[in-house]
ZAKETI-64647 format. One record per residue (C-alpha): residue number from 1; residue in three letters; x, y, z. Coordinates in nm, 3 decimals, m for minus. Example, Ala and Ser with C-alpha at 12.3 -4.5 7.8 and 13.67 -1.06 7.14 Angstrom:
REM ZAKETI-64647
{rec 1 ALA {1.230 m0.450 0.780}}
{rec 2 SER {1.367 m0.106 0.714}}
This chain:
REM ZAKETI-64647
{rec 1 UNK {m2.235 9.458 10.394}}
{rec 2 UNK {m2.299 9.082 10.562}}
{rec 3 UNK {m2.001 9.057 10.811}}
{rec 4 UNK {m2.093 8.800 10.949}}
{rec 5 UNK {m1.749 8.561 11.064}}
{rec 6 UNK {m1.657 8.280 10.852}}
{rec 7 UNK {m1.361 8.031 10.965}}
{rec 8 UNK {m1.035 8.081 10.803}}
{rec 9 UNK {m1.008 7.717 10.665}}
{rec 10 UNK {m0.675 7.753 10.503}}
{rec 11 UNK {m0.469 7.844 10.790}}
{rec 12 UNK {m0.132 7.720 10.894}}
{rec 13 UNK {0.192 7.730 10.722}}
{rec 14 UNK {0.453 7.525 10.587}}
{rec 15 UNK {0.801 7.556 10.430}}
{rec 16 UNK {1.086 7.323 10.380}}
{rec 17 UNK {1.415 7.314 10.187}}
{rec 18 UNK {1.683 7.036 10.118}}
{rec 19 UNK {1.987 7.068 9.918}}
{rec 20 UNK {2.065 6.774 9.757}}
{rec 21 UNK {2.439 6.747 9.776}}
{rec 22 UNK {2.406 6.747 10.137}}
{rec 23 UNK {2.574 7.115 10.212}}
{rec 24 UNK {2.437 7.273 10.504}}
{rec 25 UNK {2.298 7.588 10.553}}
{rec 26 UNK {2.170 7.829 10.873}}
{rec 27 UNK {1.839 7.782 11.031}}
{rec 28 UNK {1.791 8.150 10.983}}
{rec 29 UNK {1.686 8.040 10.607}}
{rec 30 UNK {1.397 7.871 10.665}}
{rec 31 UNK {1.335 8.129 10.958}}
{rec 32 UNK {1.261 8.362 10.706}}
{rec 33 UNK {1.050 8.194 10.458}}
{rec 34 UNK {0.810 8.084 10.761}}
{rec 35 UNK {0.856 8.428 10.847}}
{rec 36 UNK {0.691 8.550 10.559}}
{rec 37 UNK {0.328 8.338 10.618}}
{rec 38 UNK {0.292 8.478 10.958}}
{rec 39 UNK {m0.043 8.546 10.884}}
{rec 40 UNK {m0.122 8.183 10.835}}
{rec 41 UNK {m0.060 8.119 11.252}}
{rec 42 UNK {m0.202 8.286 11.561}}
{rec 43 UNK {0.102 8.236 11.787}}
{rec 44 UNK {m0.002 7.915 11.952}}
{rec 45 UNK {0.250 7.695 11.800}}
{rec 46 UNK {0.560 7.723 11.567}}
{rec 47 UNK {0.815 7.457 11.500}}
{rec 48 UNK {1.130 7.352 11.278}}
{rec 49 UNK {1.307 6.986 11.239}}
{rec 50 UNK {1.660 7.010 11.086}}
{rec 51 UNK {1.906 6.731 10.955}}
{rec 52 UNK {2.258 6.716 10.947}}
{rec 53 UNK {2.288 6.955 11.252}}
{rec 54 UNK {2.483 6.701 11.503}}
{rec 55 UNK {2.769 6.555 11.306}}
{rec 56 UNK {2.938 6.517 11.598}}
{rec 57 UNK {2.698 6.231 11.730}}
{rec 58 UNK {2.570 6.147 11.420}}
{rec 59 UNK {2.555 5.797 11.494}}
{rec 60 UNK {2.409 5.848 11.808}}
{rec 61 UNK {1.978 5.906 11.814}}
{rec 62 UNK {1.943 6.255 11.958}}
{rec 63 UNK {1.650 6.264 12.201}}
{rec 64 UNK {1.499 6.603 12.271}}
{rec 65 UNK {1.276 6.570 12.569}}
{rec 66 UNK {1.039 6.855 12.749}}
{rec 67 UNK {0.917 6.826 13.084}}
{rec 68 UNK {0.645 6.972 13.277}}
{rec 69 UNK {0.832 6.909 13.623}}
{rec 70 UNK {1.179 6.782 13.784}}
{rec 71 UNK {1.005 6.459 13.878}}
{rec 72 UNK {0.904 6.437 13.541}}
{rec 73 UNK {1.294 6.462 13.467}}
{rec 74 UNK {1.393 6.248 13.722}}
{rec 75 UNK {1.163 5.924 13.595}}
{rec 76 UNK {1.267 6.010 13.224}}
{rec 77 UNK {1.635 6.054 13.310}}
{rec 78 UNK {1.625 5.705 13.544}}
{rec 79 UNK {1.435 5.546 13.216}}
{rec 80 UNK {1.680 5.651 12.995}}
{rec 81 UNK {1.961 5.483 13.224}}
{rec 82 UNK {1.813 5.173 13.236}}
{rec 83 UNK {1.734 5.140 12.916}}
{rec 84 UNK {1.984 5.296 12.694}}
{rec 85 UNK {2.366 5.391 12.686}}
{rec 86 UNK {2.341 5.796 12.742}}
{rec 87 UNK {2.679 5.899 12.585}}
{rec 88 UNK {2.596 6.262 12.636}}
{rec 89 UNK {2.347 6.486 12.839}}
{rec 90 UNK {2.297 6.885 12.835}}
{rec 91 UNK {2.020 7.145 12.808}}
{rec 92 UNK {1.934 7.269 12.500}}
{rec 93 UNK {2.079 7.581 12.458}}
{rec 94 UNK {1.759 7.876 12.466}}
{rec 95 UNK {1.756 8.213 12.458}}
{rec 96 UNK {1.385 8.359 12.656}}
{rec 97 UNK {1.285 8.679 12.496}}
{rec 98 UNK {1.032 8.918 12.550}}
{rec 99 UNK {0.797 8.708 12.378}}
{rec 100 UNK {0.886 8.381 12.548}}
{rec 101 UNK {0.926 8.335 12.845}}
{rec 102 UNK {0.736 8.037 13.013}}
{rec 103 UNK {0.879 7.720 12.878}}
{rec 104 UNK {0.918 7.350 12.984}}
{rec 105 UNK {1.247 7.216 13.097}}
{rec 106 UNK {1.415 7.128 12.804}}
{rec 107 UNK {1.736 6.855 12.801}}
{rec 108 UNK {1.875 6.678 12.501}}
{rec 109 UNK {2.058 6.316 12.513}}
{rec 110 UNK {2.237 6.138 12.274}}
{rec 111 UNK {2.215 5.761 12.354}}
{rec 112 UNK {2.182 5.426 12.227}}
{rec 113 UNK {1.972 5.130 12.306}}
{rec 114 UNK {2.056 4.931 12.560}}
{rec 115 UNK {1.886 4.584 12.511}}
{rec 116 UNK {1.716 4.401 12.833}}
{rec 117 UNK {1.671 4.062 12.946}}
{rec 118 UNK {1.339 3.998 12.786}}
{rec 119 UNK {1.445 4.199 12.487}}
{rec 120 UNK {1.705 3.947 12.405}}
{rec 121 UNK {1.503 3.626 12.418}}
{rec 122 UNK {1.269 3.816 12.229}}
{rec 123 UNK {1.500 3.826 11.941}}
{rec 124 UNK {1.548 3.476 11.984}}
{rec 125 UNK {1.238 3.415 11.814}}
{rec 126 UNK {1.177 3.771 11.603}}
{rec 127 UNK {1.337 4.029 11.410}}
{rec 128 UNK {1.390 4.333 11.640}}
{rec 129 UNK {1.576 4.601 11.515}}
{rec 130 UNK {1.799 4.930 11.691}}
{rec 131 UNK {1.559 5.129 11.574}}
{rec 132 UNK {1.240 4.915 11.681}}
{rec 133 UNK {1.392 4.932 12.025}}
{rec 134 UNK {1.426 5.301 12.026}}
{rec 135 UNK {1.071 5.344 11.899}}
{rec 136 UNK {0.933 5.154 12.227}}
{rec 137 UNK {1.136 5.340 12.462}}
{rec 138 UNK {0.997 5.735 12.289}}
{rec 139 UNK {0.634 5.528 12.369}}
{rec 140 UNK {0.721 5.478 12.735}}
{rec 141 UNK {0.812 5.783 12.787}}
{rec 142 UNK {0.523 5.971 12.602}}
{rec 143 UNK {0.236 5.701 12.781}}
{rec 144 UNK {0.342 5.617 13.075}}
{rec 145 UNK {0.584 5.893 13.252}}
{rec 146 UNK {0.349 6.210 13.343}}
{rec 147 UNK {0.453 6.555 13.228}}
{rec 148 UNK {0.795 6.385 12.979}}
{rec 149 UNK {0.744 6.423 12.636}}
{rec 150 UNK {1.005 6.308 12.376}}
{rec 151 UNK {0.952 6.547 12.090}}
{rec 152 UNK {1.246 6.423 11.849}}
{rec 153 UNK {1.473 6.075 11.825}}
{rec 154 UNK {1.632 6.051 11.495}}
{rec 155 UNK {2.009 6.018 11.435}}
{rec 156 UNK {2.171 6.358 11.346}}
{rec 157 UNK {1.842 6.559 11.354}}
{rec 158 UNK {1.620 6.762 11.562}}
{rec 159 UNK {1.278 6.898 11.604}}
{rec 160 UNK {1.261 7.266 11.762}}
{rec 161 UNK {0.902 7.344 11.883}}
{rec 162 UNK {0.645 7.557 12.123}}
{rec 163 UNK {0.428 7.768 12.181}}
{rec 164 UNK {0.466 8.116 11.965}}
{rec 165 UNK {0.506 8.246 11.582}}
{rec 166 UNK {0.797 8.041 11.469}}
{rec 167 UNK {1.063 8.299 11.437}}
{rec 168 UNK {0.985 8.363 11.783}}
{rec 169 UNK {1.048 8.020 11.819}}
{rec 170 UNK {1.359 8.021 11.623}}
{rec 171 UNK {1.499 8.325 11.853}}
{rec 172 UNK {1.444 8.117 12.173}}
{rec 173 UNK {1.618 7.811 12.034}}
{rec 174 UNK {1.930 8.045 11.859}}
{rec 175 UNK {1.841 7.859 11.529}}
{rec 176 UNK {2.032 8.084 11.357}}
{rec 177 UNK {2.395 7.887 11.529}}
{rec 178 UNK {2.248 7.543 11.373}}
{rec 179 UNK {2.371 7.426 11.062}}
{rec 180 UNK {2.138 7.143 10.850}}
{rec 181 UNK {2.112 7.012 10.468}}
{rec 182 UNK {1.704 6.978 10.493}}
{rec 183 UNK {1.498 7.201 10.682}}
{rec 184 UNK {1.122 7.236 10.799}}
{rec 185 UNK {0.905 7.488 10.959}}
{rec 186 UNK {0.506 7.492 11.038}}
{rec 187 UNK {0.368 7.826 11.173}}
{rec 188 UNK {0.050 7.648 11.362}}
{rec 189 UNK {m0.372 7.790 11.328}}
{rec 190 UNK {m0.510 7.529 11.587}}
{rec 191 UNK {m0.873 7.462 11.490}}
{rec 192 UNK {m0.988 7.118 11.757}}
{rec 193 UNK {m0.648 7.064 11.921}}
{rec 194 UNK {m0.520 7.262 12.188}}
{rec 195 UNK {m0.211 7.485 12.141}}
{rec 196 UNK {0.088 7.374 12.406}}
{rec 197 UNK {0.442 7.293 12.345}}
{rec 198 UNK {0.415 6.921 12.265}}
{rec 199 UNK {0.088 7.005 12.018}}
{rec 200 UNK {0.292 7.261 11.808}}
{rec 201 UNK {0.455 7.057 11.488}}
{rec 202 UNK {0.701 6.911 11.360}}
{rec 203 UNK {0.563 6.559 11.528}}
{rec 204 UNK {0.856 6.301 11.514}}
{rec 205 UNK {0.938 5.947 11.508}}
{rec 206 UNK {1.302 5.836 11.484}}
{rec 207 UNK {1.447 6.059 11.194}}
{rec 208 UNK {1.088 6.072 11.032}}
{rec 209 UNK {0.924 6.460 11.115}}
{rec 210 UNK {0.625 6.583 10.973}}
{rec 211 UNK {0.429 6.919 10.942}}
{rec 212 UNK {0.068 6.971 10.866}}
{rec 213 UNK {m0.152 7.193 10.715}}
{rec 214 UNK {m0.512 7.045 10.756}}
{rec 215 UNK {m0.726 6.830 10.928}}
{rec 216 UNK {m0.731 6.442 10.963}}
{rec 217 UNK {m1.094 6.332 10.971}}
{rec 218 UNK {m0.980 5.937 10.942}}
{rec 219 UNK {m0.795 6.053 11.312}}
{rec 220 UNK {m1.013 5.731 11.490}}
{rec 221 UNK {m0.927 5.429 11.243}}
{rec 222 UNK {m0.625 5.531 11.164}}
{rec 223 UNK {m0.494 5.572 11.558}}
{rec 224 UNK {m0.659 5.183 11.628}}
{rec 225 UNK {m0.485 5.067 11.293}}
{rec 226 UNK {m0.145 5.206 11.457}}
{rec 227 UNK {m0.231 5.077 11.799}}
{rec 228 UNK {m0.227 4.706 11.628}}
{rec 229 UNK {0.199 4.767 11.545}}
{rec 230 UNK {0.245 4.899 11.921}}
{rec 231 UNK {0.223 5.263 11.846}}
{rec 232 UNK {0.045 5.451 12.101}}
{rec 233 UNK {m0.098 5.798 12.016}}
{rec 234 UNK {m0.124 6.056 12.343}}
{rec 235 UNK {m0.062 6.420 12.187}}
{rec 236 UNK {m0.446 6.521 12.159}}
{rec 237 UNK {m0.344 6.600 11.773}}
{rec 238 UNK {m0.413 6.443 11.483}}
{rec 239 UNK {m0.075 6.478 11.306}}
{rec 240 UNK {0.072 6.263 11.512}}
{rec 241 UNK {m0.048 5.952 11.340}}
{rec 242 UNK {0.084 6.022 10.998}}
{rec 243 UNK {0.407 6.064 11.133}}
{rec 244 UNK {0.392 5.700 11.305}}
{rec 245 UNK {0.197 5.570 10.979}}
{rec 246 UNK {0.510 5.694 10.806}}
{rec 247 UNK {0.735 5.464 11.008}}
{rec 248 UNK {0.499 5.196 10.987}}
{rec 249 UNK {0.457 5.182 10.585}}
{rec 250 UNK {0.833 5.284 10.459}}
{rec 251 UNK {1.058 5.162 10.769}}
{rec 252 UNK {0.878 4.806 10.902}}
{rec 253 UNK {0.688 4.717 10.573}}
{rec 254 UNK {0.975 4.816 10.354}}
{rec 255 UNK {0.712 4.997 10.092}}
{rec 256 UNK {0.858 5.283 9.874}}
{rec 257 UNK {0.801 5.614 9.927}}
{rec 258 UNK {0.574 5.602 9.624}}
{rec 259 UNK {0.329 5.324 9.719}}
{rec 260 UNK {0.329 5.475 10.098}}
{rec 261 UNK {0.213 5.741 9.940}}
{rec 262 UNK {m0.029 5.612 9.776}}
{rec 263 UNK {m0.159 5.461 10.074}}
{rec 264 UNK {m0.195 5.784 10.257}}
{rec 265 UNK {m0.360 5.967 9.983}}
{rec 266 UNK {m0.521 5.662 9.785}}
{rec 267 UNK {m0.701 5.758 9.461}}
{rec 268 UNK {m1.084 5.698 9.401}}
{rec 269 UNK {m1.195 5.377 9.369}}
{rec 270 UNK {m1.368 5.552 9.068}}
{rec 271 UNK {m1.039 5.620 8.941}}
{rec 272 UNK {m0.844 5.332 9.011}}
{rec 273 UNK {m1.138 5.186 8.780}}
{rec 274 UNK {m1.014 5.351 8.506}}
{rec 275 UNK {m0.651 5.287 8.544}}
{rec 276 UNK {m0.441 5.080 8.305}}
{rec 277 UNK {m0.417 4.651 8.428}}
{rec 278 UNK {m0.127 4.710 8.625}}
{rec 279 UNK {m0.154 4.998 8.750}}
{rec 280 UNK {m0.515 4.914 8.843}}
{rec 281 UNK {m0.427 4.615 9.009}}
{rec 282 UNK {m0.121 4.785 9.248}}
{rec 283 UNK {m0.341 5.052 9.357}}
{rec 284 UNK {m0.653 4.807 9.423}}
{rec 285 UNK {m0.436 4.588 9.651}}
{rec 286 UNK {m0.260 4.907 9.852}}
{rec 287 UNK {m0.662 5.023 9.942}}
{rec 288 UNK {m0.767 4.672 10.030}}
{rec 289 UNK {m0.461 4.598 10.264}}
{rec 290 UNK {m0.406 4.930 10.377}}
{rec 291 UNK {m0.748 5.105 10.389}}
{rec 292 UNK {m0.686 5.186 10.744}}
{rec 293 UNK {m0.396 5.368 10.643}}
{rec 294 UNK {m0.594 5.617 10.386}}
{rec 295 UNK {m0.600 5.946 10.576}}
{rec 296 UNK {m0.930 6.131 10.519}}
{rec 297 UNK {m0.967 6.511 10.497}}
{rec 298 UNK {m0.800 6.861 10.397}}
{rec 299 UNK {m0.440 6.813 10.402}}
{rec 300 UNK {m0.097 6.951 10.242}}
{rec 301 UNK {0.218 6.785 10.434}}
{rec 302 UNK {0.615 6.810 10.444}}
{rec 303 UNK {0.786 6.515 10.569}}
{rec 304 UNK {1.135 6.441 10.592}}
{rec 305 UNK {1.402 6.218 10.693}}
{rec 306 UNK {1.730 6.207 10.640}}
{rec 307 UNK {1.739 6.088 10.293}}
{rec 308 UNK {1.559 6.354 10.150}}
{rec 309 UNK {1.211 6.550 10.130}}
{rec 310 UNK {0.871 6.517 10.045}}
{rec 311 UNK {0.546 6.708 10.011}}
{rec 312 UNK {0.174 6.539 9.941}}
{rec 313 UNK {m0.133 6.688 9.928}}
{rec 314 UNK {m0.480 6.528 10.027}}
{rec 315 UNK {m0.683 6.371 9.710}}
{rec 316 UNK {m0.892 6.658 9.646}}
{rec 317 UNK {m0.590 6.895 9.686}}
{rec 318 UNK {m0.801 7.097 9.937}}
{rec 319 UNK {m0.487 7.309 10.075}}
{rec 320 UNK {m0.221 7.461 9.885}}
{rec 321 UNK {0.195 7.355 9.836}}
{rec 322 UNK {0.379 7.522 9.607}}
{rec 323 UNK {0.757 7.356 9.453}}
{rec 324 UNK {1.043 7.490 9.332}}
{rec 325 UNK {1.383 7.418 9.220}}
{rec 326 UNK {1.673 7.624 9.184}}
{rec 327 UNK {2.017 7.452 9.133}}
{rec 328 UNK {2.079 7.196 9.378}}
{rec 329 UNK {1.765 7.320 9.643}}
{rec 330 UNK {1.423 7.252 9.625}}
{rec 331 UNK {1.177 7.455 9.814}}
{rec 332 UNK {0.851 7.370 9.903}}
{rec 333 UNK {0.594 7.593 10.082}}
{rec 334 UNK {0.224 7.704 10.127}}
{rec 335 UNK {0.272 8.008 9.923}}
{rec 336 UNK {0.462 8.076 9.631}}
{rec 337 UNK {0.622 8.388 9.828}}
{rec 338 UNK {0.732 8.198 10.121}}
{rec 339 UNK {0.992 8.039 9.838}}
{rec 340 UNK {1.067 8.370 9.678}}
{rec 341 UNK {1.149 8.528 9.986}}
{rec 342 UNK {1.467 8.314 10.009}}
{rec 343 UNK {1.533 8.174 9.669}}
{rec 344 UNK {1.484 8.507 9.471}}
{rec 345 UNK {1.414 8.460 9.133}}
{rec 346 UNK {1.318 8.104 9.045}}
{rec 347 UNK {1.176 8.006 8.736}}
{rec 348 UNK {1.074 7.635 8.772}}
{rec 349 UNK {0.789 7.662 9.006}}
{rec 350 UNK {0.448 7.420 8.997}}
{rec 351 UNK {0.178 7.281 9.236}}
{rec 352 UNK {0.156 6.976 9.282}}
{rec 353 UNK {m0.145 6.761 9.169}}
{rec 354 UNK {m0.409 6.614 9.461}}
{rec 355 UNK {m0.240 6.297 9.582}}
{rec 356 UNK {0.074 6.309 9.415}}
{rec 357 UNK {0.403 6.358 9.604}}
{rec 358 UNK {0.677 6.550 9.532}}
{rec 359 UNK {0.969 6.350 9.629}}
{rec 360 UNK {1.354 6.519 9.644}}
{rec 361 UNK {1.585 6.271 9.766}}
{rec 362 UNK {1.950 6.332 9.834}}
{rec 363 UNK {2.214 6.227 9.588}}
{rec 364 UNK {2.458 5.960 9.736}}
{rec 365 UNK {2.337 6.028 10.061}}
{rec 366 UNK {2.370 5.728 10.344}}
């Protein structure tokens, strides 16, 4: 018998779940549906983004920050005073356990932009938004200040990540005490990337999050088409990009979540050929003006914000997602018995086609 190795090229796993009406349910939900593809990780990264978890500041962005060092905190924490209003600062509550026990410091702020000097005759001249403001001040931070890291910054939301199986990862942030109406997990294989705290997924931008099963082989053009809008990419992963092209497409070019997707994971051109006039025409203008957008490779993806949930495969559908609905909840996971393990018997259950999202959006949801 030949035993010779072979690479495990489907590795990693994902799982999300949003109600629709917006009720909220414990963390230790999706703890155990990520649970159940703990096979699909090798301990070197597990993560979770939740929404609806801080209604208490929920008009306040909640920024999660990790730091290597105290003067690490110190330049973050005298950035954050000069640049925004911090109406609240505290640890975030962790538990170590026997598995995890090394960590970064890890603080949490709710805040708001504070706008400066040159911001203001800025907006003299051009449309600069809250959120645009926040966005720059999460790039400081990550580029410039050595050993910070700002790993979530949306507005009643927060990502939950590190190094471990995630419901290891889920015992040292006490998951189980957080309540949220959309939930995500990734349970992280690292194949080119290296596995540390800020590598392990969800990767965040304001209240977009994203986890990622797959590679991203369009990593170069698409980081130097992001670079153009001010992004700046320093995570040494390739996920991080879609979750700033995310931001780019839907929140500063206004494009549904439909034609951003179809962007991301643009059809053939041999395809688009033999598309109906209008239809042929849309999706030949989204690949000429955003070609640098297309993201090349294996991919299956769960991203999120707070208006609802969606999962996309690459174009050749080379890594699996699984759907399903039950009542107001739809699941959506690598494997069909990552859903069953916390939805029980569910009878409408499909995989999506390459390319074509799966979008559940909240009902009456602001």
């Amino acid at each position: 018998m030949n035993h010779q190795y072979q690479k495990d090229i489907s590795g990693c796993g994902l799982s999300g779940i949003i109600n629709a009406k917006g009720e909220r349910f414990s963390g230790s939900v999706i703890t155990r549906s990520i649970r159940s593809q703990h096979d699909r990780g090798n301990g070197l990264g597990g993560g979770f983004a939740a929404y609806g978890i801080y209604p208490q500041h929920k008009n306040l962005y909640a920024f999660h920050l990790m730091y290597d060092h105290h003067t690490a905190q110190e330049k973050a924490e005298s950035c954050l005073r000069e640049t925004m209003f911090v109406h609240h600062q505290e640890p975030i509550p962790i538990m170590p356990t026997e598995k995890i026990q090394a960590h970064p410091i890890l603080m949490r702020y709710f805040v708001l932009p504070a706008i400066t000097d040159e911001e203001k005759k800025e907006m003299e001249t051009l449309p600069v938004t809250e959120d645009d403001l926040v966005v720059r001040r999460v790039m400081h931070i990550n580029n410039d200040i050595d050993g910070a890291y700002v790993f979530s910054s949306g507005k009643d939301m927060g990502a939950f990540k590190g190094v471990g199986f995630p419901e290891d990862i889920s015992d040292f942030f006490m998951l189980g005490d957080y309540h949220g109406y959309i939930w995500t997990a990734h349970n992280r294989f690292p194949t080119n990337t290296p596995g540390w705290w800020g590598g392990a997924h969800p990767f965040t931008i304001l209240d977009w999050s994203i986890v990622h099963n797959g590679e991203i082989s369009s990593y170069g053009i698409n980081k130097r088409y992001l670079e153009m809008f001010g992004y700046t990419c320093s995570l040494f992963t390739d996920t991080e990009v879609v979750a700033y092209m995310l931001d780019l497409l839907i929140r500063r070019h206004g494009l549904p979540i439909e034609i951003a997707t179809s962007a991301l994971a643009a059809p053939f051109w041999q395809v688009i050929e033999r598309c109906e006039n209008e239809d042929r025409e849309l999706l030949t203008a989204i690949r000429m003006v955003y070609g640098s957008a297309l993201l090349n490779g294996p991919f299956a993806i769960l991203f999120a914000n707070r208006r609802g949930l969606v999962g996309l495969n690459d174009r050749v559908k080379l890594r699996p997602l699984v759907v399903a609905k039950k009542g107001d909840f739809t699941y959506m996971a690598s494997e069909e018995s990552a859903i069953r393990e916390i939805a029980g018997d569910v009878k409408e259950v499909w995989s999506p086609i390459a390319g074509e999202p799966v979008i559940a959006s909240m009902e009456d949801h602001d």
